[in-house]
C-alpha positions in Angstrom: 75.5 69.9 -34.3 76.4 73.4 -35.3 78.5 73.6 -38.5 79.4 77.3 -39.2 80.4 79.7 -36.7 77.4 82.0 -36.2 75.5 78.6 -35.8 77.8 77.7 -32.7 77.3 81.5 -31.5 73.7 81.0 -31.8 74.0 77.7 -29.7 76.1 79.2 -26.9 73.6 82.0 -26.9 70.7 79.8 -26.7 71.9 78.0 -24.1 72.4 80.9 -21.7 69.5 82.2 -22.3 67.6 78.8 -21.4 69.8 78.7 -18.2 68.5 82.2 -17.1 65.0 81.5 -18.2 65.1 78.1 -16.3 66.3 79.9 -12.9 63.5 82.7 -13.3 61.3 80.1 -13.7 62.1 78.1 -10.6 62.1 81.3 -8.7 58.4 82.3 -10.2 57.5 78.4 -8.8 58.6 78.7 -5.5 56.9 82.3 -5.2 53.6 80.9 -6.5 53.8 77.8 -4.3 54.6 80.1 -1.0 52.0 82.0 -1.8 49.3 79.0 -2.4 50.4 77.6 0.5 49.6 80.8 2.9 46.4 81.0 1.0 45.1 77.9 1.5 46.5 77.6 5.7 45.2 81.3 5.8 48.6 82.0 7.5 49.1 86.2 8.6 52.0 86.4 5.7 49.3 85.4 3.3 49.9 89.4 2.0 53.5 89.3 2.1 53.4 85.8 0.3 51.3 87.0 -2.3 53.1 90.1 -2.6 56.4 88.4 -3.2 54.6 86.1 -6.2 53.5 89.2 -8.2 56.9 91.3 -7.6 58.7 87.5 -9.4 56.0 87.5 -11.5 56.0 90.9 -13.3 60.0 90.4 -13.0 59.5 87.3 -15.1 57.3 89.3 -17.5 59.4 92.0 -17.7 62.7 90.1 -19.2 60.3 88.1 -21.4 60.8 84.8 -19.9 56.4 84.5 -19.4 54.0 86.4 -21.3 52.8 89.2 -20.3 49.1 88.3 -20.4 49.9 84.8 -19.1 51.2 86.9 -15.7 48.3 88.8 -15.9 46.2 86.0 -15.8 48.1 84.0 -12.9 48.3 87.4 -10.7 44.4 88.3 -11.3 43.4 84.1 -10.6 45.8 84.6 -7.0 44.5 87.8 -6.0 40.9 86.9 -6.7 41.7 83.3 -4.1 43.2 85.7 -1.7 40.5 87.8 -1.7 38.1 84.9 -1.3 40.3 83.1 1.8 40.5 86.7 3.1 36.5 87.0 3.1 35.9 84.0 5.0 
């Protein structure tokens, strides 16, 4: 428990901040899962789909919720499966 009152700020801060960062989160989830899905059922919104899960994704990156090279990473890995689903 917070005993001085910048240590009660820093709590309520905190806690916003986790509450944002949880919801961006969820979103980048959701994208990433959409976007799985239409790879792997090789649906005709597979480009929109993946689209949508790089615009969350650098989004996420950009306010500092993920790491920048951690997006990197989970953008090249779904663009290289899409390419691959798109091949065959």
């Amino acid at each position: 428990m917070a005993n001085t009152k910048s240590a009660e700020k820093r709590n309520r801060q905190a806690q916003k901040r986790r509450a944002r960062n949880v919801a961006v989160r969820t979103t980048v989830k959701g994208a990433l899962k959409k976007a799985r899905e239409a790879i792997t059922n090789k649906d005709a919104k597979t480009g929109d789909a993946v689209k949508e899960a790089v615009r969350t994704l650098g989004k996420a990156a950009s306010k500092g919720v993920l790491h920048k090279r951690n997006v990197s990473r989970r953008i090249s890995r779904m663009a290289k499966a899409a390419a691959k689903s798109a091949a065959k």
